[in-house]
C-alpha positions as CSV (number, residue, x, y, z in Angstrom):
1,X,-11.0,17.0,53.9
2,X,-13.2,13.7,53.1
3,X,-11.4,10.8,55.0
4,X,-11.1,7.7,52.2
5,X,-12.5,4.4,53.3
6,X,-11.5,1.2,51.6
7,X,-14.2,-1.4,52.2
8,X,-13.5,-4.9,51.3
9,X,-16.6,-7.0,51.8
10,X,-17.2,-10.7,50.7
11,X,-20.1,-13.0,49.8
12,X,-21.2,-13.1,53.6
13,X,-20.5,-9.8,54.9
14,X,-21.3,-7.8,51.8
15,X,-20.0,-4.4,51.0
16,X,-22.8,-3.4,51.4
17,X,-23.3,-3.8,55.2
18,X,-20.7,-1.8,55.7
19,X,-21.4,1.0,53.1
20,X,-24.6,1.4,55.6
21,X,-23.2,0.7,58.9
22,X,-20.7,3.4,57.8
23,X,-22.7,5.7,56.6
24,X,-25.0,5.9,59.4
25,X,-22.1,6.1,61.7
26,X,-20.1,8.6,60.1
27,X,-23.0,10.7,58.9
28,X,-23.9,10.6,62.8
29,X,-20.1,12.0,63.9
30,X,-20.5,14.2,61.4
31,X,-16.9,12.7,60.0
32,X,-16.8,13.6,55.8
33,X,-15.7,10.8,54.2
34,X,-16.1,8.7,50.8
35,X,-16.2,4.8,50.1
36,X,-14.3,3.0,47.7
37,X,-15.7,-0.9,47.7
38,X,-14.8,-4.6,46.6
39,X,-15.7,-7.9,47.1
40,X,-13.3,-11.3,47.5
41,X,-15.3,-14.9,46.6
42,X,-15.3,-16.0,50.0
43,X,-16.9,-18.2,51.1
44,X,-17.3,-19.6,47.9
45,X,-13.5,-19.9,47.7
46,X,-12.0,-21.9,50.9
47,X,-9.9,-19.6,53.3
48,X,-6.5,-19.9,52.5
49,X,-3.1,-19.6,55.3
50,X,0.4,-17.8,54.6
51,X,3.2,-17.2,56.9
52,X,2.1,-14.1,57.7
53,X,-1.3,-14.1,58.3
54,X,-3.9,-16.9,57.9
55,X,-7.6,-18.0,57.2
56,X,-8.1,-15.4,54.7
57,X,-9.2,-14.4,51.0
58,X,-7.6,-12.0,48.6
59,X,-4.6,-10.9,46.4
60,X,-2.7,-8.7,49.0
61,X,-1.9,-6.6,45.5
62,X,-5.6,-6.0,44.8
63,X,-5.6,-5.0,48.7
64,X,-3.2,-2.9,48.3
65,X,-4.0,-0.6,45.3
66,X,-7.6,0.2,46.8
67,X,-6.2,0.4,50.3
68,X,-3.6,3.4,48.9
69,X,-4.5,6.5,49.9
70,X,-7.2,5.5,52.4
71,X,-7.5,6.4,55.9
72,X,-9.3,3.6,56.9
73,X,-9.8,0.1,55.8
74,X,-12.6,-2.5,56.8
75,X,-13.1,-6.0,55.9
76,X,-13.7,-9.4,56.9
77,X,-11.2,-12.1,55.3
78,X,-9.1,-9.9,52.9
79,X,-5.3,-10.0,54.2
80,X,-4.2,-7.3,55.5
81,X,-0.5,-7.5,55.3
82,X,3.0,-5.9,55.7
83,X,2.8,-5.0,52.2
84,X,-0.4,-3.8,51.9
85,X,0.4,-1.6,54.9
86,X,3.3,0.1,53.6
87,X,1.6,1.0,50.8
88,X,-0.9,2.8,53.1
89,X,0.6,5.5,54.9
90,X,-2.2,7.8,55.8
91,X,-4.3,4.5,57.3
92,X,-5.8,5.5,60.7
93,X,-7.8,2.4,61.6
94,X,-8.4,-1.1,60.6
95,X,-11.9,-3.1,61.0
96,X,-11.9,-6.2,61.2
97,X,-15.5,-7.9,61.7
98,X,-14.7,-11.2,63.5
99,X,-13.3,-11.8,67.0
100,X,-10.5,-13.2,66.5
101,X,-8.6,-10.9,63.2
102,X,-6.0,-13.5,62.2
103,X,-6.3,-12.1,58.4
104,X,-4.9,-8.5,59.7
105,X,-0.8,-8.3,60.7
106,X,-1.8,-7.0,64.2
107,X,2.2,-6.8,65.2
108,X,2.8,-4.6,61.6
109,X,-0.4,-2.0,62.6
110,X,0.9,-1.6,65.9
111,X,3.9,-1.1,64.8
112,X,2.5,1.9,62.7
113,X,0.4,2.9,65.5
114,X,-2.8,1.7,63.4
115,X,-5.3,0.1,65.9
116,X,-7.4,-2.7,64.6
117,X,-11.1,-2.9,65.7
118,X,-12.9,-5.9,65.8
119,X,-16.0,-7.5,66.5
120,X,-16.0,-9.9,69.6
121,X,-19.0,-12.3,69.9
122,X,-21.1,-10.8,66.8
123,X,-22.1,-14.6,65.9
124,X,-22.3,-15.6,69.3
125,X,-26.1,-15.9,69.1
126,X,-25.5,-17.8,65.6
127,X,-23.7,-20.4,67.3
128,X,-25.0,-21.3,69.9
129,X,-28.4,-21.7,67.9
130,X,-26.3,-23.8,65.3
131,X,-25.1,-26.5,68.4
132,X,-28.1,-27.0,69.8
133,X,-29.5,-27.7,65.9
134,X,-26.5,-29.9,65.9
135,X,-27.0,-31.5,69.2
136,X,-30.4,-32.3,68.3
137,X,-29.7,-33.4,64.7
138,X,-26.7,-36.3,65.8
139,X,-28.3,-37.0,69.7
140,X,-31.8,-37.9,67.8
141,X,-30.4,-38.9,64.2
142,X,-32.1,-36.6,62.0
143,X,-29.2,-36.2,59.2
144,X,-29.5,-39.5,59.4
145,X,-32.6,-40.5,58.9
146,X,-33.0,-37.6,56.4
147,X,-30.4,-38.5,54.2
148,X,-31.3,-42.6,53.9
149,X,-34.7,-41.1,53.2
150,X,-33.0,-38.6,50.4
151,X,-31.4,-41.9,48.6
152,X,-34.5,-44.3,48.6
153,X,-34.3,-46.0,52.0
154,X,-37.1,-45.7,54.7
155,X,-35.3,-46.5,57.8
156,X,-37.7,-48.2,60.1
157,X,-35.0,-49.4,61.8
158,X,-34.1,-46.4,63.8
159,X,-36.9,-46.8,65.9
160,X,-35.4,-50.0,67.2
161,X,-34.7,-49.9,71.0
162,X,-30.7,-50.1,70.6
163,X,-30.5,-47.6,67.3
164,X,-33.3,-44.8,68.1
165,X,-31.5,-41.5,70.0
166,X,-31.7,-40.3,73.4
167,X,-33.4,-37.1,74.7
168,X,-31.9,-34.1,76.2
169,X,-33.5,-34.2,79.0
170,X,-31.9,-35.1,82.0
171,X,-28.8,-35.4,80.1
172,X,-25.7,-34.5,81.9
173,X,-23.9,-31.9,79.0
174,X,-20.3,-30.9,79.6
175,X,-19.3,-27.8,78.4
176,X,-15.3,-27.0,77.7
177,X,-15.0,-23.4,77.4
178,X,-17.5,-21.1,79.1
179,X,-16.5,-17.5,77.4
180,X,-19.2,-15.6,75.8
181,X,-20.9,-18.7,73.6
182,X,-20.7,-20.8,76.5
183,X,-22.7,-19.1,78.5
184,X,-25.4,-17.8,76.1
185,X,-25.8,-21.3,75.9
186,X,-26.4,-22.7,79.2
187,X,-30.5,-21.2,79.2
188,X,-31.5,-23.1,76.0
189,X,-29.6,-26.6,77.4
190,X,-31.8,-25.6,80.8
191,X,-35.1,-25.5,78.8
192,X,-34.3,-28.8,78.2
193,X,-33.9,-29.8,81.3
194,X,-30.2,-30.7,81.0
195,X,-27.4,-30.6,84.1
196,X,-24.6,-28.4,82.4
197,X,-20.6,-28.8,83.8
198,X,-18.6,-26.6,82.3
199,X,-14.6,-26.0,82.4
200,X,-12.8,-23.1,82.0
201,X,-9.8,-21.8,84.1
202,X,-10.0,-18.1,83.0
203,X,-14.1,-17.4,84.0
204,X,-14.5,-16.0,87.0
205,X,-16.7,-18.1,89.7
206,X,-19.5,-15.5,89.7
207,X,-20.6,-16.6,86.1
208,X,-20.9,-20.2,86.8
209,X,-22.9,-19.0,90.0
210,X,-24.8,-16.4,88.0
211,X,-26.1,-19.0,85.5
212,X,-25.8,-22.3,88.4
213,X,-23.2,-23.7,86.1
214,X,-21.3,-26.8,87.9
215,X,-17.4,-25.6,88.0
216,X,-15.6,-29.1,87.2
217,X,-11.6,-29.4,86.2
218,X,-11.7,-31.6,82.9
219,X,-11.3,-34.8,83.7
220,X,-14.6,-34.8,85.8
221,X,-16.3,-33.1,83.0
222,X,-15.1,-35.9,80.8
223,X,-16.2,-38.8,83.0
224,X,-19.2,-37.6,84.0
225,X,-20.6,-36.1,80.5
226,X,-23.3,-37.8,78.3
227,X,-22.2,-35.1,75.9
228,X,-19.0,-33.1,75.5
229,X,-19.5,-30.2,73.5
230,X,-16.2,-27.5,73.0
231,X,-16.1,-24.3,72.7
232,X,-12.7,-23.1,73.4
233,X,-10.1,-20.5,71.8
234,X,-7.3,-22.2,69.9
235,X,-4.2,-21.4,71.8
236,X,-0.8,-23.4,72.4
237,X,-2.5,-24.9,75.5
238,X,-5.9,-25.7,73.8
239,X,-4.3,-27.2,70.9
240,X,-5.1,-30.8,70.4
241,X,-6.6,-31.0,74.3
242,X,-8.9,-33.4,73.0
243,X,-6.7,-36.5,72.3
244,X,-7.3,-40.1,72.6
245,X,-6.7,-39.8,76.7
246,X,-9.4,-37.4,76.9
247,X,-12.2,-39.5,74.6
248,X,-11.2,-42.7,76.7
249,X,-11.8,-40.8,79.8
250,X,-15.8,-40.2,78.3
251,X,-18.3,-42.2,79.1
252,X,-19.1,-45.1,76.8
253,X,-22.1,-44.2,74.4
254,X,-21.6,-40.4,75.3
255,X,-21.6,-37.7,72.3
256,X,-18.7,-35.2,71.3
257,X,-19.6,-31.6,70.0
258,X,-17.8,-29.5,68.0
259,X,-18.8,-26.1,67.1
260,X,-15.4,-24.2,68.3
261,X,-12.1,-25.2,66.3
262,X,-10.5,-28.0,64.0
263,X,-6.9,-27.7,65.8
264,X,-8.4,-28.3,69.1
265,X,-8.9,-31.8,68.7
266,X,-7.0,-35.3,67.2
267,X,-9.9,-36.3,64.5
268,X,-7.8,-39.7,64.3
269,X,-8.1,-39.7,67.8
270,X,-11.8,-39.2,67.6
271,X,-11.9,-41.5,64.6
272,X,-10.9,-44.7,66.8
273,X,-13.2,-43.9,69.3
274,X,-16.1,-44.1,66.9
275,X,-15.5,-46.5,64.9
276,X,-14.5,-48.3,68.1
277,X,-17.9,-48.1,69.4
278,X,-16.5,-46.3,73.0
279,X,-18.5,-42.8,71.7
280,X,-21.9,-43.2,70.2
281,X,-21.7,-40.3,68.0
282,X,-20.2,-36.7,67.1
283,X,-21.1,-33.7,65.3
284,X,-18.7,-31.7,63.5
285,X,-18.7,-28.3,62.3
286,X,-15.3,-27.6,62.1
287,X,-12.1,-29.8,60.4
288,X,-8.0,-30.0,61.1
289,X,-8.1,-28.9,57.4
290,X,-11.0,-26.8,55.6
291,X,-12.6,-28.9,53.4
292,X,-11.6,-32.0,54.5
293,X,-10.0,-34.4,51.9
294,X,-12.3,-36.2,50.0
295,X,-12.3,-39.9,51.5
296,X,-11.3,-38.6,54.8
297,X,-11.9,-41.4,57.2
298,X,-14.0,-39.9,59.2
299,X,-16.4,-38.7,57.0
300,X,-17.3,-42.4,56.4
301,X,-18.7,-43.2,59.4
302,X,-22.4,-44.1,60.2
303,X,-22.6,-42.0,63.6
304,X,-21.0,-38.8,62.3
305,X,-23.2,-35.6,62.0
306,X,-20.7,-33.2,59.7
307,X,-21.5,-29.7,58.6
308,X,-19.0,-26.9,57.0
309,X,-18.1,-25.1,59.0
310,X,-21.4,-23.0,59.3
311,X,-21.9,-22.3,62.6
312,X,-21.4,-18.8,62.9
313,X,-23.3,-17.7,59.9
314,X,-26.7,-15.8,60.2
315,X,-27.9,-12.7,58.3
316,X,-28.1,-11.6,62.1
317,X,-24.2,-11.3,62.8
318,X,-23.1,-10.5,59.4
319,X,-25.1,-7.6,60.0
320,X,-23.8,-7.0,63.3
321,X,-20.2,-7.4,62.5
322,X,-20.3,-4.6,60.3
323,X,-22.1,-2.4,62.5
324,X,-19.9,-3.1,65.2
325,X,-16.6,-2.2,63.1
326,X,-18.3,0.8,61.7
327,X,-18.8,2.2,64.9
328,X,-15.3,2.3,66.1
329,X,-14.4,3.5,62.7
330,X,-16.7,6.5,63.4
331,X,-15.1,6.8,67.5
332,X,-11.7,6.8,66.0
333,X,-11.9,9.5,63.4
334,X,-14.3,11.4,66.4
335,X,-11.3,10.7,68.9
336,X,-13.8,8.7,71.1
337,X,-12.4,5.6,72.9
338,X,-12.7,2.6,70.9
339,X,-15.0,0.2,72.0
340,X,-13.2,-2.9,71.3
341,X,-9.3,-3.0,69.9
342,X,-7.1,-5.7,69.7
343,X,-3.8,-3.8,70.2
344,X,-4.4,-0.8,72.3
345,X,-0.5,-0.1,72.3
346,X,-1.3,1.0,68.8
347,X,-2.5,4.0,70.4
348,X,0.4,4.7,72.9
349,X,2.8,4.3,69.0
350,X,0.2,7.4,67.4
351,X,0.2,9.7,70.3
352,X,3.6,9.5,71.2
C-alpha cells in the first residue's frame, strides 16, 4: 500500500525541498508512498496567531482537505489544528521543520498518538551569521551611513571622534542564552578578539569550559557588557526579562542585540533608554508585533539598526529543515527511533 504524504511548503521552504528530501529518504527505506503538494504565501503574508495555535499561515480548511486521507503531513507554517486532525484519521506523523512547532496542536497529536517531528537548530548557523552582520552593521553604523548615502547625503560626519563606531575588539560581549546559537557563536566573537559572558541557568558548566565562556548570573553580565546580545527561548520566565531595570543596569554607551524573540523584551523600555542617550545603539531583528505599526516610536530613532525578522533565513537551513523532517518521516514509517520528537508520549498513546 503507498503511504499518502501531504506536503505543505511555503515561499521559503518550498515544496519542493521536501518532495526531494522525501523522496531520497523514503526511496532509501524502501517505504512506497505518493505526494500530494501545496504552497501558503508566507512569508509574503505576515504570520498570523489564533487561540489554538500561533505564528502560522493557512486556511485550516484547505489543510484539511489535502491532509484527508494522508498518512503523513509535513510543513512549515500551515496550522495544523484540531480540526484538521480529526479530519485525518490514518495520519502517522507530523513534520514540522522549525524548532520550536507552535503552528502544530502538539497536545491534539499526542492525544491521537501522532508524534510531531521537528527540526531543532536547522538555522542555527543562519543566525548566528545574521548577529554578527548585525553587530557589525549598528556597532560601526553601516545602515547608517548606507541609507543617508541612499537619499542624497554624504555623511562626513561619522567620522567625527564622538559619532564614528567602536570596534569589536576587546569588546566585552554579553551573551543571554547560551543553547545551541549561543554557542556556535562564541568562535566568530573570539576571532574578533572579544571577551564573551554568557548566562544561562539550564547549560551545563562543561560548555562554558569547553568554549572558555565566563559563567556570569545576569546582572553581572549586564553591568559589565559593552554589548548585550539575547538569544533566549520565550518562556513565562523569559518573558519581558529585558525591562527598564535590566537596560539601566547596562553600561552607558553599551549596545543591545536582538536576534532571539520580540516578547522577550519591553521595546518602550528599550525606547527610553535610547532616546535617553543611557544605550548608544540597538539592533533589532525581531518586534512585540510582526510588522511593527507604522510610526512605531522606535523605528524613528537615529541609533536603531532594524531588520524583519530575517535572521534565520538562508537557502542553507531551508534546505536542511526539510531534510531533517524527511528523515524522521522515513524512521517512523521504518519503525526506527525518531531522531528528534517533540511529544515522545505520542508513542506510549500508539503502542498501547
Amino acid at each position: 500500500m503507498l503511504n499518502r504524504i501531504a506536503i505543505i511548503g511555503d515561499y521559503f521552504v518550498r515544496a519542493s525541498l521536501f518532495e526531494e528530501a522525501l523522496q531520497r529518504e523514503l526511496a532509501a527505506a524502501g517505504i512506497p508512498f505518493e505526494l500530494a503538494a501545496m504552497e501558503v504565501t508566507w512569508p509574503d503574508v505576515p504570520l498570523m496567531h489564533g487561540a489554538e495555535v500561533s505564528e502560522y499561515v493557512g486556511d485550516p480548511e484547505v489543510v484539511a482537505d489535502l491532509v484527508t486521507g494522508a498518512q503523513a503531513l509535513v510543513t512549515h507554517v500551515a496550522p495544523v489544528t484540531e480540526s484538521v486532525l480529526a479530519r485525518a484519521p490514518g495520519l502517522r506523523v507530523i513534520g514540522c521543520c522549525r524548532g520550536g512547532p507552535v503552528n502544530v496542536n502538539v497536545a491534539a497529536a499526542s492525544k491521537r498518538g501522532i508524534p510531531v517531528v521537528n527540526a531543532p537548530a536547522r538555522n542555527s548557523q543562519a543566525v548566528v551569521e545574521f548577529t554578527v552582520g548585525l553587530l557589525l552593521a549598528e556597532c560601526r553604523g553601516i545602515a547608517r551611513a548606507h541609507a543617508a548615502l541612499c537619499a542624497g547625503v554624504w555623511r562626513g560626519d561619522l567620522y567625527r571622534y564622538d559619532r564614528t563606531g567602536r570596534e569589536l575588539r576587546g569588546q566585552v560581549i554579553g551573551l543571554i542564552g547560551f543553547g545551541a546559537i549561543g554557542q556556535a557563536l562564541v568562535p566568530f566573537l573570539k576571532v574578533f578578539g572579544m571577551r564573551v559572558l554568557a548566562f544561562d541557568p539550564y547549560t551545563p558548566d562543561e560548555r562554558f569550559q569547553a568554549l572558555e565562556v565566563e559563567r556570569v548570573d545576569l546582572p553581572v553580565l549586564l553591568r559589565e557588557s559593552d554589548i548585550v546580545s539575547l538569544h533566549a527561548r520565550v518562556t513565562p520566565e523569559t518573558r519581558g526579562m529585558m525591562g527598564r531595570s535590566q537596560f539601566a543596569m547596562m553600561k552607558r554607551d553599551a549596545y543591545f542585540i536582538n536576534t532571539a524573540r520580540g516578547p522577550l523584551v519591553d521595546y518602550e523600555a528599550l525606547h527610553d533608554a535610547l532616546a535617553s542617550g543611557h544605550l548608544a545603539g540597538a539592533g533589532l531583528d525581531t518586534f512585540p508585533e510582526e510588522p511593527p505599526p507604522a510610526g512605531w516610536p522606535l523605528l524613528k530613532l537615529p541609533n536603531v539598526t532594524v531588520t524583519p525578522h530575517v535572521g534565520g533565513s538562508s537557502q542553507e537551513s531551508a534546505r536542511r529543515g526539510a531534510e531533517q523532517v524527511a528523515r524522521d518521516v522515513a524512521n517512523c514509517f521504518a519503525q526506527r527511533p525518531l531522531q528528534f520528537c517533540v511529544n515522545r508520549s505520542a508513542l506510549d498513546v500508539r503502542t498501547g
